[in-house]
N, C-alpha and C positions, 0 to 999 in steps of 0.2 A: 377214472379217466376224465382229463378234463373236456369240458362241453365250449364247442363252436361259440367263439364270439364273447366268452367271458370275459370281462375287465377286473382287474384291483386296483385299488389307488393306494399308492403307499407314501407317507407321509413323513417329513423328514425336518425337527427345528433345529437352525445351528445359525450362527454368526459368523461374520468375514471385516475384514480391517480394512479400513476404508484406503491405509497406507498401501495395501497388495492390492488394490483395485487396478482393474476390472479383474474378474474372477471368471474363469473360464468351466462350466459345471459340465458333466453328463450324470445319465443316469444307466447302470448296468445292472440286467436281469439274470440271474442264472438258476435253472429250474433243477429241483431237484432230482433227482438220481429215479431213473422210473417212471417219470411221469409224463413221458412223452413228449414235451415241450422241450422249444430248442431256445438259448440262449438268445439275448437280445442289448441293444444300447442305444440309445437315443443320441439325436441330434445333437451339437456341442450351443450350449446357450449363454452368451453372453454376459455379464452381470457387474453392471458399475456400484460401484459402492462410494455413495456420497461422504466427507465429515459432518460428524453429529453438532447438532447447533450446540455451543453456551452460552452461560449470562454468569456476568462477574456483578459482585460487591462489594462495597469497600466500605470499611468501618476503620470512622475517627477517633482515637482513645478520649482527645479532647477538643473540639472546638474551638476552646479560647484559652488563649496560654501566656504569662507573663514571659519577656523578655530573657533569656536565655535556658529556657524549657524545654523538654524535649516528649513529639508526639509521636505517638506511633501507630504506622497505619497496616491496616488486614485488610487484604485482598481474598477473597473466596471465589474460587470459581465451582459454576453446578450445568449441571448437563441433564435433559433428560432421557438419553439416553439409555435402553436398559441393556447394552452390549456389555460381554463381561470385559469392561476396557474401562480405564480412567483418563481421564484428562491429566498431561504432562507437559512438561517444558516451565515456562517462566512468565513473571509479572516486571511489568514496567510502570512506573508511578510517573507521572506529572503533575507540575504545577504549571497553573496558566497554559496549557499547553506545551510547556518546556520540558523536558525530562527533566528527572531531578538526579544529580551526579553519582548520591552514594545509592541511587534507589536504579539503577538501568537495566538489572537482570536477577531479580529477586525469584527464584527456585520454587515451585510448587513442591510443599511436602504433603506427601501420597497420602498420609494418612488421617487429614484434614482437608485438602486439596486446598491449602490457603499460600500465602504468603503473607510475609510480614518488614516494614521497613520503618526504620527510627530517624526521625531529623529535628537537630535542634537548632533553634531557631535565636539567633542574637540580635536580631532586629525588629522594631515594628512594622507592622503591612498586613495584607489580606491576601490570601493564598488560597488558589481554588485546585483542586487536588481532584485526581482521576488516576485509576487505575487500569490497565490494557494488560490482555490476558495473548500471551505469541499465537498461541494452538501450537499442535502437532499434528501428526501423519492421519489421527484418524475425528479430532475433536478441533472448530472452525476456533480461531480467534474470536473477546468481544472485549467491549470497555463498559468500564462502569460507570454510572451516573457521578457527578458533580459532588464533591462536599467543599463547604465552606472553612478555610480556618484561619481566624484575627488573631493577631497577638499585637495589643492595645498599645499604643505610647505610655510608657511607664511617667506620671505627672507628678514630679516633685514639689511644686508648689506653683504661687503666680505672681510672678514680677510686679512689684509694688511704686518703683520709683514714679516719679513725676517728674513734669516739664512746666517752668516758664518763658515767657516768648513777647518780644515787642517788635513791631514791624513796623515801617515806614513807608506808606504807601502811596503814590500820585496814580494820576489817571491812565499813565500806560507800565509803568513798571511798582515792583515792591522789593525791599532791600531789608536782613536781619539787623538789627540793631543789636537786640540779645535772645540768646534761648540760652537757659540754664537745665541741664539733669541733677536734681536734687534725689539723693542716698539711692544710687547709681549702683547697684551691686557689680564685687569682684567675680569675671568672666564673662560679665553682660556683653552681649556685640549690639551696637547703638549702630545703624545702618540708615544714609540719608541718600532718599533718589526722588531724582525730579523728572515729570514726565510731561512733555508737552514740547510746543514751536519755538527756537530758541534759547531750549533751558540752556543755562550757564552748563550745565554739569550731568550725567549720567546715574553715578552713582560712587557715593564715599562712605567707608564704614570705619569704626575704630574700636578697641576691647578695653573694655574699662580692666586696668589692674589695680593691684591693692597698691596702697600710698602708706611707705615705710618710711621713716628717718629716727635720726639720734641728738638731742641739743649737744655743745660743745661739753667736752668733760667728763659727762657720768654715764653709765647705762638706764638709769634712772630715767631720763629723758626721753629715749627712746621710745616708737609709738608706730604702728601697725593699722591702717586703718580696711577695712571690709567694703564699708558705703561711702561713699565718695560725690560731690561735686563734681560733676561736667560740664563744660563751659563748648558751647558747639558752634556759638558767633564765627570762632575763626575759620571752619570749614567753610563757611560761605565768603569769606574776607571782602565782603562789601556787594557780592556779586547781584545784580539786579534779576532780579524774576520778573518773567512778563505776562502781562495778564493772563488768564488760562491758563498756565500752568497749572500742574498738581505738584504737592511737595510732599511726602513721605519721611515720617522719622520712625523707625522699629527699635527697639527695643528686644532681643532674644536671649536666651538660655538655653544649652540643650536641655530637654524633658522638662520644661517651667512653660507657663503659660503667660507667654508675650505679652506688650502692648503695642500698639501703632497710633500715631497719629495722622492726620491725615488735614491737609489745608489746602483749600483751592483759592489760588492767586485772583484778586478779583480787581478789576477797570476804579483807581479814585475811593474805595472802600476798601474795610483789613480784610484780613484772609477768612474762607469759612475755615474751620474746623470742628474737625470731629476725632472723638477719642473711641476705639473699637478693643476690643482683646484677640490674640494672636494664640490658635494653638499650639504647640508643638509641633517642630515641622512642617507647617501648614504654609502658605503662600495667601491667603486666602484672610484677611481681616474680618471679625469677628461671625466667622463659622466655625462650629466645631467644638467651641469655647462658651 
């Protein structure tokens, strides 16, 4: 027979998804057969069921990649959660912030909980890449920390040609007499800009091509030239530059390491110059280089 005022605590572990939240419990008694106790049910008790936190990582195959290579990135996502439930749905990658086109819904596969995404890369730059993890019904979204990844300017060589130059200069303007480009390589762009109050000109560029002919009569004659003579007077055809001025002459190749030079127009004296190297793609005279 049971005794006045006895208690049991009955104890119960189970899990609930956070997706069917809130969950609505009781708890019912039913006494056995004889034992004089009458059946019982408790209060209905509430119960929100939060999503389980995660943390995403992402692993670079390679950090630094020559020109037309291709990297590839894993995304892991981990919870610690000990619900018997796994994190599901998908991975989004970015670069710089921007999604990346072929990478905007990459599938968690269950049985590594990763994702994986390939991009090849046909140009130079630096690309900072992150991964974001959607979540689902019962596990919160997160993104992952920052990697870096360069893929260098491919450097074919470094532009070798020279310049000479005579200038006529009085006390408010200065006028080219001659600039010559001596062994001028075929595809060079030779590009002149002038920057300052007054300048004659903005900017003029021209592409050295190869210099072919044939003498009269035979093919014997005939002749193909690579490096070349430039003769860059007539871009300026007399035009007078005024004091302060700066004058710019570059020299480029794609993937070759440039030259520029550089002359500041001066009041009754020649020009300063200075000769600097130009990287690849760069804007920026001798940085980089």
């Amino acid at each position: 027979m049971a005794t006045l005022n006895q208690s049991v605590n009955v104890n119960c572990s189970t899990a609930f998804a956070a997706s069917s939240s809130p969950e609505q419990l009781r708890a019912l008694f039913s006494p056995s057969a004889g034992s004089g106790l009458t059946g019982s049910i408790s209060q209905t008790l509430t119960l929100v069921v939060g999503q389980a936190a995660t943390s995403t990582s992402l692993d670079v195959s390679e950090p630094t990649v020559k020109e037309g290579s291709t990297v590839t990135y894993t995304a892991t996502v981990a919870s610690v959660s000990t619900a018997p439930f796994q994190p599901s749905g998908f991975v989004q990658f970015f670069d710089q912030g921007k999604a990346i086109a072929s990478c905007t819904k990459q599938y968690l596969a269950l049985s590594a909980l990763s994702a994986q995404c390939a991009v090849r890369y046909t140009k130079p730059g630096r690309h900072a890449i992150t991964a974001q993890y959607s979540g689902d019904g019962n596990f919160s979204g997160s993104t992952s920390s920052q990697s870096a990844v360069d893929v260098p300017i491919l450097v074919l060589g470094t532009i070798k040609s020279t310049m000479r130059w005579t200038f006529r200069y009085t006390p408010t303007v200065t006028t080219v007499l001659a600039m010559v480009v001596k062994r001028a390589r075929t595809s060079t762009k030779i590009t002149i800009s002038c920057k300052g109050k007054h300048c004659p000109f903005a900017s003029r560029s021209l592409v050295v091509t190869k210099a072919t002919g044939c003498g009269p009569g035979s093919n014997s004659g005939c002749f193909s030239q690579s490096l070349r003579t430039v003769d860059l007077a007539p871009s300026f055809d007399g035009m007078a530059l005024p004091a302060g001025s700066h004058l710019t002459i570059e020299f480029t190749r794609p993937s070759w390491i440039g030259k520029t030079y550089l002359f500041t127009i001066r009041s009754g004296h020649p020009p300063r110059d200075q000769i600097l190297c130009l990287a690849p793609g760069s804007i920026r005279p001798g940085v980089g280089c």
